[in-house]
C-alpha positions in Angstrom: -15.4 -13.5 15.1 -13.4 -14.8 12.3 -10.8 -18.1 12.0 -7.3 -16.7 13.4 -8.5 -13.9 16.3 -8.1 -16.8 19.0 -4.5 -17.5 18.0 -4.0 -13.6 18.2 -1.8 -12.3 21.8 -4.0 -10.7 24.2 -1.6 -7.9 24.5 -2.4 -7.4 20.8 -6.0 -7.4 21.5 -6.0 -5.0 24.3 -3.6 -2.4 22.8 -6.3 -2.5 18.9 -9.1 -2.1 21.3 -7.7 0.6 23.5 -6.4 2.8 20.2 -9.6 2.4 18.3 -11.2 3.5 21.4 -8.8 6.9 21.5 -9.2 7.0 17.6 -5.5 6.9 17.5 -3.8 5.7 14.6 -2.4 1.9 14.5 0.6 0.7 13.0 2.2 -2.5 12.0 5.8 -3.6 11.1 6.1 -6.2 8.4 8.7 -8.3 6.3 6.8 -10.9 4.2 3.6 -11.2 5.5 2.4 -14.3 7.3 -1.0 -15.7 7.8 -0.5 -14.6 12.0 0.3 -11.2 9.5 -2.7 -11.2 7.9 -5.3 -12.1 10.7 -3.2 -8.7 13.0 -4.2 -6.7 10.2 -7.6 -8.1 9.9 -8.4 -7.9 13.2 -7.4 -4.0 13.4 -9.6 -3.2 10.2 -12.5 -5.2 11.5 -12.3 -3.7 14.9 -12.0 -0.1 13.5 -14.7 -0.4 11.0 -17.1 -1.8 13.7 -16.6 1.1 15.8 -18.3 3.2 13.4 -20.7 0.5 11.8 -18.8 0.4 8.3 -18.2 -3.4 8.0 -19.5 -3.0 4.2 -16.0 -1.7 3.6 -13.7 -4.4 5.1 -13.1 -6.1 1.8 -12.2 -2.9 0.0 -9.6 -1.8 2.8 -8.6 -5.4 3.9 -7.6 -6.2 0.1 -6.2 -2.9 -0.7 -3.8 -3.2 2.5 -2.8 -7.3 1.0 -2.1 -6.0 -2.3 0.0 -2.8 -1.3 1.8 -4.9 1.3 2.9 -6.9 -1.5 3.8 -4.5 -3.5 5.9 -3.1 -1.0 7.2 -5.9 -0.1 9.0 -6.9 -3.5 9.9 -3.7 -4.1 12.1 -4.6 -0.7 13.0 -7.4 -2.1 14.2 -6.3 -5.4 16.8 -3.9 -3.2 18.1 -7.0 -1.2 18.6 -8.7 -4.5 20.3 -5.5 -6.3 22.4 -5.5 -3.3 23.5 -9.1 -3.6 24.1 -8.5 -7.5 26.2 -5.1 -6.9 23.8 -3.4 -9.0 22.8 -0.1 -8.5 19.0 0.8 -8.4 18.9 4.4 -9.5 21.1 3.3 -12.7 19.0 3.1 -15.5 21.1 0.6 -17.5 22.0 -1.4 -14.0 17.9 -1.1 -13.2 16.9 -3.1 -16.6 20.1 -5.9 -15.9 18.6 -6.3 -12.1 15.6 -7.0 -13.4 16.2 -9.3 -15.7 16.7 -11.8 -12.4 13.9 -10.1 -10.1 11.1 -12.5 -11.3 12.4 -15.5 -10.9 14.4 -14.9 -7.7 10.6 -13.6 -6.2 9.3 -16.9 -5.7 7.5 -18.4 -2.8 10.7 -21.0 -1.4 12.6 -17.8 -1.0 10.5 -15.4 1.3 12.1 -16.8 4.8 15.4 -16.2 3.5 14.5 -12.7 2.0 12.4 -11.7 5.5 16.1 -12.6 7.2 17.5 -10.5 4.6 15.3 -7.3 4.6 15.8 -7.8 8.1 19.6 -7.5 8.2 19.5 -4.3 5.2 17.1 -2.3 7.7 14.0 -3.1 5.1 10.3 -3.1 6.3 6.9 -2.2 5.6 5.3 -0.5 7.5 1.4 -0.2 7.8 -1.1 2.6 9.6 -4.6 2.7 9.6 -5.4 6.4 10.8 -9.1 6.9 11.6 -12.1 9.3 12.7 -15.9 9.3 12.3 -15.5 11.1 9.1 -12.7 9.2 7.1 -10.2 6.4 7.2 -6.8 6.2 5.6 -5.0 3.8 4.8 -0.9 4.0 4.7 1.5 1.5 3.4 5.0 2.7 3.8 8.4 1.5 2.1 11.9 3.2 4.1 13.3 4.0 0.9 12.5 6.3 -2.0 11.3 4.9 -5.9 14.0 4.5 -8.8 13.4 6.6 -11.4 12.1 3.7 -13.7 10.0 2.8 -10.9 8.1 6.2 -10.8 7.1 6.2 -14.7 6.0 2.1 -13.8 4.2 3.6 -11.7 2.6 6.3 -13.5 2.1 4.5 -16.8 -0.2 1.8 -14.5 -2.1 4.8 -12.9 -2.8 6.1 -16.6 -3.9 2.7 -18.0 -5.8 1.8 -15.5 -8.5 4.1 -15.7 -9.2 3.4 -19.2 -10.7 -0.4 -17.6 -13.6 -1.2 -15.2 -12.4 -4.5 -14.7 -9.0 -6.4 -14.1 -9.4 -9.1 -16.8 -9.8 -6.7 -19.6 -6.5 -4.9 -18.2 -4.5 -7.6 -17.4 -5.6 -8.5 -21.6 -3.8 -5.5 -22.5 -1.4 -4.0 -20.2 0.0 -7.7 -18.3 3.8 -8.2 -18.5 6.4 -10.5 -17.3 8.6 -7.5 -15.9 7.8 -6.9 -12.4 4.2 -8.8 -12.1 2.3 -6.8 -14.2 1.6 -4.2 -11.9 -1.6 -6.0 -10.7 -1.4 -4.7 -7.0 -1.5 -0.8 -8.3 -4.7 -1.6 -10.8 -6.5 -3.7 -8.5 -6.6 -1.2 -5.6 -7.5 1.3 -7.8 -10.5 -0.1 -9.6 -11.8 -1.7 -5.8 -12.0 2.4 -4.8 -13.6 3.4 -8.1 -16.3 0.2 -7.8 -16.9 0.7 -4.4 -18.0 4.2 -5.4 -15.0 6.8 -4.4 -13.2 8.8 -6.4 -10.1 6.9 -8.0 -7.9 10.1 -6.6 -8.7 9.0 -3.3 -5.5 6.1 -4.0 -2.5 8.1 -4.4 1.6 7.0 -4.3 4.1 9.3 -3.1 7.7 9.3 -2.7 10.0 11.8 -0.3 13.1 12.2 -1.2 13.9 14.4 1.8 12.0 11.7 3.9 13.6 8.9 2.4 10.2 6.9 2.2 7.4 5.5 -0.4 3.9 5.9 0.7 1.1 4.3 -1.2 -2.0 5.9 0.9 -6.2 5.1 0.6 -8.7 7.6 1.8 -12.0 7.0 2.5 -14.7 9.4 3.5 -17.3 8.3 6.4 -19.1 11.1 6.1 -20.7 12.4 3.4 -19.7 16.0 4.2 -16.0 15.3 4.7 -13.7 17.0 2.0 -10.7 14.5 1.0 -7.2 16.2 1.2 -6.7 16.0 -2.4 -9.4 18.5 -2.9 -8.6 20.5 0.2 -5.0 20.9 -1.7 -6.5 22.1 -4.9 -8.4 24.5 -3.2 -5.9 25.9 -1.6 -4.3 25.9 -5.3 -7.0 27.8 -6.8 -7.2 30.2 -4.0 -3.7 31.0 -3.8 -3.8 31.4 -7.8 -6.2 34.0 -7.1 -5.0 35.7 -4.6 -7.1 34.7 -1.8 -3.8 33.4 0.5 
């Protein structure tokens, strides 16, 4: 048991326990997430992962989730604060002039008033832990697609980051004042490669048809299982050659 569970509804409790029972997938709905926040989504991964004896990988799912849901978050936030600037997001020239008040309108004194605000503009994050005895996967999801500048951010961090082991020696190099150095993005990626998974396992994606951004973490259970990322470039090569 850990400090929060006992403040936690018994509603709450009953509904985790009977869906990690069913191996059927959880979700959560989040604005700026609270410490009651925090210990909901601890108590799902801690539930799940004792189900199939895997508590070795709470602090690599629990801190991925924090860092995503943050990241998701102010990207939230930087479309309420567009909005109240009458700036528009997919506007290259508008992007780089809304940004040049994102960072110091993201500070701590203003997350009740921009949880009220995501609130009113239809914003949330939404996060799912889908599970089975052979993987889990994680799924922090955004209801509203990247801005171009945000995609090559986004890129450019996945590129750097696997040319460091560590998050002191990248932050050295690659930290910037622009959007908070992209710290979230790095630091889930090198917790997957130093746990010992492939770094292809964390993966962002965003649908345009879907009108969604997903930022997703897969981790194999079993050592047989096949991630979808290969399964998909299997079915690459085999339709290259014919085999489809």
């Amino acid at each position: 048991m850990y400090e929060g569970i006992e403040e936690l509804p018994q509603e709450f409790l009953f509904e985790v326990e009977t869906a990690v029972k069913k191996e059927e997938p959880i979700s959560i709905i989040t604005y700026v997430l609270s410490t009651r926040g925090e210990n909901k989504l601890k108590h799902i991964i801690q539930t799940v992962l004792s189900k199939y004896k895997r508590e070795d990988l709470t602090e690599l799912i629990f801190t991925s989730a924090k860092e995503l849901i943050v990241n998701a978050t102010k990207a939230a936030i930087k479309r309420v604060l567009f909005k109240e600037l009458g700036l528009n997001i997919a506007d290259p020239s508008q992007y780089d002039l809304g940004m040049e008040s994102f960072k110091e309108n993201l500070v701590s004194r203003k997350f009740p008033y921009y949880r009220r605000k995501m609130k009113e503009h239809g914003l949330f994050v939404k996060v799912t832990l889908s599970f089975s005895s052979d993987r889990i996967i994680l799924f922090v999801q955004n209801n509203f697609t990247l801005a171009v500048r945000e995609e090559k951010r986004i890129r450019e961090k996945f590129v750097h980051s696997k040319e460091f082991d560590n998050l002191f020696e990248y932050y050295m190099k690659y930290g910037d004042t622009t959007e908070g150095a992209g710290m979230g993005i790095t630091m889930v990626e090198i917790l997957v490669a130093q746990s010992g998974y492939d770094r292809h396992l964390f993966t962002i994606y965003s649908r345009q048809d879907e009108n969604r951004t997903v930022a997703r973490v897969e981790i194999p259970l079993d050592q047989n299982y096949v991630p979808r990322r290969q399964r998909y470039q299997k079915w690459l090569q085999e339709k290259a050659s014919g085999l489809t």
